[in-house]
C-alpha positions as CSV (number, residue, x, y, z in Angstrom):
1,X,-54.6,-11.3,43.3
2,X,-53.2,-11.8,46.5
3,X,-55.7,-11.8,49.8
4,X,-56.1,-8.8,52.1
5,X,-53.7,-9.1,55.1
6,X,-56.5,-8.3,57.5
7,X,-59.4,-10.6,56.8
8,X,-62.3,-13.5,58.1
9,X,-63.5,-16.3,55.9
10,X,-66.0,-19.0,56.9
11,X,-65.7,-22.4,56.2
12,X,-67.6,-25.7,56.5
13,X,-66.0,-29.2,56.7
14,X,-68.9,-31.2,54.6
15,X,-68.3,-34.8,55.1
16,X,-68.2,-34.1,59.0
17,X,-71.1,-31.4,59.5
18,X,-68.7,-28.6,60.8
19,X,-68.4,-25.3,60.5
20,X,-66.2,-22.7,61.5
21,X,-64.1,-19.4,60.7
22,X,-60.6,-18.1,60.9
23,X,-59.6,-14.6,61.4
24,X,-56.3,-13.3,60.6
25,X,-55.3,-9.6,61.4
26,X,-51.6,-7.9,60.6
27,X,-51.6,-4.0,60.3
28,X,-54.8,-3.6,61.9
29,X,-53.5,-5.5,64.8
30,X,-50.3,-3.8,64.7
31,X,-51.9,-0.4,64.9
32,X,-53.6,-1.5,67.5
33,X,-50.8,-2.3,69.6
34,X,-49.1,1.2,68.6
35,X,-51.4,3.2,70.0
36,X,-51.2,1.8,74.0
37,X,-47.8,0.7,75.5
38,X,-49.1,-2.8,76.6
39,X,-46.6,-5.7,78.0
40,X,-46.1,-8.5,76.6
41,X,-48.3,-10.6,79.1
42,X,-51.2,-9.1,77.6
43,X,-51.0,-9.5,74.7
44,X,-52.6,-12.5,74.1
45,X,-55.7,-11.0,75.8
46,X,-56.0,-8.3,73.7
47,X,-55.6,-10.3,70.7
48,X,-58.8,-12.6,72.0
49,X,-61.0,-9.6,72.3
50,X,-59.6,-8.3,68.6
51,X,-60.5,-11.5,67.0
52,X,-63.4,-12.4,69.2
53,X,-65.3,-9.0,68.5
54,X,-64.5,-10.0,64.6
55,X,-66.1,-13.2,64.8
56,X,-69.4,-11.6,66.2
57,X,-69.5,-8.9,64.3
58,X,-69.2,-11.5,60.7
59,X,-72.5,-12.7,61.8
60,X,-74.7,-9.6,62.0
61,X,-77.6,-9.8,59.8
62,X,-78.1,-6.0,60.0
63,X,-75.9,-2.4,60.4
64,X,-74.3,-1.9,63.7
65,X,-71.9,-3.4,65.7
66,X,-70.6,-5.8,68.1
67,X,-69.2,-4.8,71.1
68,X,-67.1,-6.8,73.6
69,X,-66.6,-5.5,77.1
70,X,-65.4,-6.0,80.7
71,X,-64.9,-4.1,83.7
72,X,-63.5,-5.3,86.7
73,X,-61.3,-4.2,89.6
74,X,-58.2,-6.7,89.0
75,X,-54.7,-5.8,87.0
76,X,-56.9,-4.8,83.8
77,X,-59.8,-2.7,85.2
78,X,-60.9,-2.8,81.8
79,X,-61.1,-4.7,78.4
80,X,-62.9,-3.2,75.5
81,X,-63.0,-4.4,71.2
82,X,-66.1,-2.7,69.4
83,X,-66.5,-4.1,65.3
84,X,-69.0,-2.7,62.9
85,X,-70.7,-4.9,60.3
86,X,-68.6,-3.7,57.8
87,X,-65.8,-5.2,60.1
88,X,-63.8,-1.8,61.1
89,X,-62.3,-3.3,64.5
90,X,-60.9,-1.6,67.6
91,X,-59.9,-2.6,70.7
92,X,-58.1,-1.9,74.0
93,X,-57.2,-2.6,77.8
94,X,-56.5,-0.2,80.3
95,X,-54.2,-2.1,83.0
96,X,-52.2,-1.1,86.2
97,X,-49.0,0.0,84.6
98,X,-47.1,0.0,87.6
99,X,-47.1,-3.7,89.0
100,X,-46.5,-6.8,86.1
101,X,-48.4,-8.8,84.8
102,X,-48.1,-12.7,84.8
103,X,-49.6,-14.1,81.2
104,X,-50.6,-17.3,83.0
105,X,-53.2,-15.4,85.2
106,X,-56.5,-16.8,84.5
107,X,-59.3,-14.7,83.5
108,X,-61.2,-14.2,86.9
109,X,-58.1,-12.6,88.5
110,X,-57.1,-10.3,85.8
111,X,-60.4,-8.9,86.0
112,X,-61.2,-9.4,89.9
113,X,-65.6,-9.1,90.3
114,X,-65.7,-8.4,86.4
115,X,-68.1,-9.7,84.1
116,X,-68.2,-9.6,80.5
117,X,-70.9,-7.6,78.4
118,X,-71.8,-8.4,74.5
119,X,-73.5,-5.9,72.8
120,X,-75.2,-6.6,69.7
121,X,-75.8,-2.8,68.4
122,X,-79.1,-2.9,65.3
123,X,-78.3,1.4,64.0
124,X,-80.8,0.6,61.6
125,X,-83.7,0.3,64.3
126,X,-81.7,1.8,67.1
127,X,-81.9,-1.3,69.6
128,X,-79.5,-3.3,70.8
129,X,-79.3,-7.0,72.4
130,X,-76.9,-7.6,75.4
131,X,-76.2,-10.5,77.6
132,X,-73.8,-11.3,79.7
133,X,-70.8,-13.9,79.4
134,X,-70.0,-15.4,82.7
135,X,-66.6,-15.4,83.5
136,X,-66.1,-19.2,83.8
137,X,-62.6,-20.6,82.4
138,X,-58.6,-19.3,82.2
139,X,-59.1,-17.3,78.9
140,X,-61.5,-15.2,76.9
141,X,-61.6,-18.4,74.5
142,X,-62.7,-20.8,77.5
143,X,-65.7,-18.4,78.8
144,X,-67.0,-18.3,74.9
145,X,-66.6,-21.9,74.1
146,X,-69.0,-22.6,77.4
147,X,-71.1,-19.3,76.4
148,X,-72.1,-20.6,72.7
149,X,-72.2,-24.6,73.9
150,X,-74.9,-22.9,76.5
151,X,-76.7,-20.1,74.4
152,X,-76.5,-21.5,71.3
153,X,-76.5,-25.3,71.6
154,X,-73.8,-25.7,69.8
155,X,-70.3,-27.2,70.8
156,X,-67.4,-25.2,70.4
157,X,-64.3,-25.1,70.1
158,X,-61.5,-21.8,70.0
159,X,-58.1,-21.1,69.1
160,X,-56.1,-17.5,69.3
161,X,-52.5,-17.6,68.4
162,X,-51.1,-13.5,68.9
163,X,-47.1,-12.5,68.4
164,X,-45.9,-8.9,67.8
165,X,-46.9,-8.9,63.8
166,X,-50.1,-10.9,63.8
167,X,-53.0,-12.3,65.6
168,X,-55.2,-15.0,64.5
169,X,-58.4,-16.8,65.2
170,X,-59.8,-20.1,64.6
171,X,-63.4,-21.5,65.7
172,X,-65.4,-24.7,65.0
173,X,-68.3,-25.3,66.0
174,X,-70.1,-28.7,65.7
175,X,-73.3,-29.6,64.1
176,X,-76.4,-31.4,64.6
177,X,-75.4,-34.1,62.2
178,X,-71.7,-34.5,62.7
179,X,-72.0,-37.9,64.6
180,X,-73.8,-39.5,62.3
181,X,-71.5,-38.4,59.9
182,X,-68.1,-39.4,61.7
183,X,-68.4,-40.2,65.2
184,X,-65.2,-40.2,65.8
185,X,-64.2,-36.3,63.6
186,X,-65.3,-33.7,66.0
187,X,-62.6,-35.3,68.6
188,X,-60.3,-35.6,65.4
189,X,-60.5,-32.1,63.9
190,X,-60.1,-30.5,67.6
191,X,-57.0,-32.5,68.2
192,X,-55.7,-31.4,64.6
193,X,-56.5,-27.6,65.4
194,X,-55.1,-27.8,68.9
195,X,-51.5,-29.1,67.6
196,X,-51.5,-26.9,64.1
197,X,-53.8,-23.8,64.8
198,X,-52.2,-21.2,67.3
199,X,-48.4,-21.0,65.9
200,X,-49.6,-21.0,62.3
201,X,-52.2,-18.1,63.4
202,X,-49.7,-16.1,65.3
203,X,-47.2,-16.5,62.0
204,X,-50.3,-14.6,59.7
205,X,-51.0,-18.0,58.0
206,X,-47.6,-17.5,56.4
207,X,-47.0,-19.1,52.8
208,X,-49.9,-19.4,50.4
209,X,-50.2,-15.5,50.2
210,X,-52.8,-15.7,47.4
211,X,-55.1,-17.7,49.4
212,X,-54.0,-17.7,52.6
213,X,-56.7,-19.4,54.5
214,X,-57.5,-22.3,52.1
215,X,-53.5,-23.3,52.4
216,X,-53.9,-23.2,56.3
217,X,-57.1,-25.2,56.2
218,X,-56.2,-27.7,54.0
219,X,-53.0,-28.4,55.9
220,X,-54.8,-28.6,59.2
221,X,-58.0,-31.0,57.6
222,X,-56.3,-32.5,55.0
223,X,-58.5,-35.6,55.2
224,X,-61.5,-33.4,55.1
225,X,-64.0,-31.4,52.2
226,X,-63.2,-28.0,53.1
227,X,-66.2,-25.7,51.7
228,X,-64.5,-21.9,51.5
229,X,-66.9,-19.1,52.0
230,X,-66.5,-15.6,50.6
231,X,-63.4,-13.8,52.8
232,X,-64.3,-10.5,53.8
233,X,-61.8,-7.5,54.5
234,X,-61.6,-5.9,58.0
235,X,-60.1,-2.9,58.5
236,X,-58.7,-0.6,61.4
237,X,-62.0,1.3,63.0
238,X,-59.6,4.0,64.5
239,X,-60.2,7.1,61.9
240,X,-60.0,10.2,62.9
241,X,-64.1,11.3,63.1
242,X,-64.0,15.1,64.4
243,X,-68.0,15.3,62.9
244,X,-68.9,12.5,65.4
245,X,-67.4,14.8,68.4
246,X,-68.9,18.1,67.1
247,X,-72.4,16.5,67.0
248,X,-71.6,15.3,70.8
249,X,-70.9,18.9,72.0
250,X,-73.8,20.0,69.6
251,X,-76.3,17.8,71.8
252,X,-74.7,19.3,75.5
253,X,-75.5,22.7,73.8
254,X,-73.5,25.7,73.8
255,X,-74.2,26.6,77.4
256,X,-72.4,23.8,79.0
257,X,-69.7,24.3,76.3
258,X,-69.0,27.9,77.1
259,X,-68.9,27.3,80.2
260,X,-66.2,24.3,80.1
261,X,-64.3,26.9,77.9
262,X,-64.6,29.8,80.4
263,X,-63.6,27.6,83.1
264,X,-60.5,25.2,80.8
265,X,-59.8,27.6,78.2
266,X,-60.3,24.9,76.1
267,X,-62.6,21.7,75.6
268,X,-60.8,18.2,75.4
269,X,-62.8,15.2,74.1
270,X,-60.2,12.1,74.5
271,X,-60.8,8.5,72.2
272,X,-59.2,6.2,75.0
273,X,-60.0,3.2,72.6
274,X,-57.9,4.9,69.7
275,X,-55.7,7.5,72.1
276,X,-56.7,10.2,69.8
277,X,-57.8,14.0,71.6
278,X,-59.8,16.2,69.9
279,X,-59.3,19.5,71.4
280,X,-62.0,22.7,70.4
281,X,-60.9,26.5,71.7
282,X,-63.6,29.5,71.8
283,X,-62.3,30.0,68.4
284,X,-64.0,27.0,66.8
285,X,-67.7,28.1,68.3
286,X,-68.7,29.5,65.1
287,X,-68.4,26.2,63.6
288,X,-69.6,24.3,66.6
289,X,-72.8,26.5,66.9
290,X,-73.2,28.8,63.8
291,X,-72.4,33.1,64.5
């Protein structure tokens, strides 16, 4: 049976107290570039919030979602990837289209006075936990390698590899115990990943199709016990949801919607993330509000 195309799978190195998680995404991720006509030089950005919101949203321990944002006034005024528990991911930029776009630009000038929001999203007691992610280092990788060594203790490392077929993602994050197992294998393993991860990532982990992510692991660590956790399926979040929309204009009340309909002749509800419009004439008020 051969291993979804677009999937995450945690691991554990156990003779050096390790751990980490690689994220590899194909259709979803060429969906996702379908639906916006983004250059090349951003590409790679994209693909960081893709697989970053992935990685977050793995580790929920309850229904909702993970949501990874950033506004700023630079050459990407914004930068947005939302992922459920059950790991239905979307994601998008909106950019200046009219000047380019250099892909060495680090972080702080693409989005000049931005700052980056994480959402953790709880549907099941309708709370959420934010915090913000300083912008501090080149890449979306660098600020989240500083943000988990600070908030979580725990040193970390981060690798994205994108091309126009796939994007890939590979953390490791080291434990507690891993000097006394090897002093020497944290700096060992990041120096592996570092000349092996981000081309093998942006080829989809190719080869090994049946088991995609044990081949790649066991290439890059091959001195190592690699422990394979469950791999779980993610999926493109961008179906169409027209009941979602209806119960939006349901709560503005049919007042407000008349009106916009006397006025436009028609009411346009637009999914920037997804670029899908949902468009409701006087026509559909019977089903909007009832006779």
């Amino acid at each position: 049976m051969h291993a979804p195309a677009d999937l995450t799978q945690r691991f554990l190195l156990e003779n050096l107290d390790i751990r980490g998680q690689v994220v590899r995404l194909g259709p979803a991720w060429r969906e996702m570039l379908r639906r916006h006509a983004y250059p090349e030089a951003l590409r790679q950005l994209l693909g960081e919030f893709a697989s970053l919101a992935v990685l977050v949203a793995a580790g929920l321990k309850h229904p909702g979602r993970a949501v990874l944002q950033v506004m700023g006034h630079g050459p990407v005024s914004m930068a947005v990837a939302d992922c459920t528990h059950e790991l239905a991911l979307r994601a998008m930029l909106r950019f200046d289209a009219s000047g380019g776009h250099d892909a060495a630009s680090p972080l702080p000038e693409l989005f000049a006075d931005g700052r980056i929001v994480l959402t953790l999203e709880n549907t099941a007691t309708a709370r959420h936990f934010q915090s913000i992610v300083p912008l501090e280092g080149a890449s979306l990788a660098e600020c989240f390698e500083r943000y988990f060594d600070r908030s979580e203790q725990v040193p970390t490392h981060l690798w994205v590899g994108t091309s126009q077929e796939w994007v890939g993602a590979l953390i490791l994050q080291k434990l507690p115990k891993a000097d006394e197992r090897d002093p020497d294998g944290w700096a060992r393993v990041q120096q592996a990943a570092a000349i092996g991860a981000p081309a093998a990532l942006a080829r989809g982990l190719e080869g090994g199709e049946q088991d995609p992510i044990a081949a790649f692991l066991t290439g890059l660590f091959p001195e190592d016990d690699v422990r394979l956790y469950s791999a779980h399926a993610v999926r493109d979040g961008c179906t169409r949801s027209e009941d979602k929309v209806i119960a939006m204009l349901r709560g503005l009340g049919r007042a407000e919607v008349e009106a916009t309909l006397a006025e436009h002749g028609v009411v346009s509800v637009r999914d920037e993330i997804c670029n899908q419009e949902y468009r409701f004439t006087a026509a559909d008020m019977p089903r909007l509000f009832g006779a």
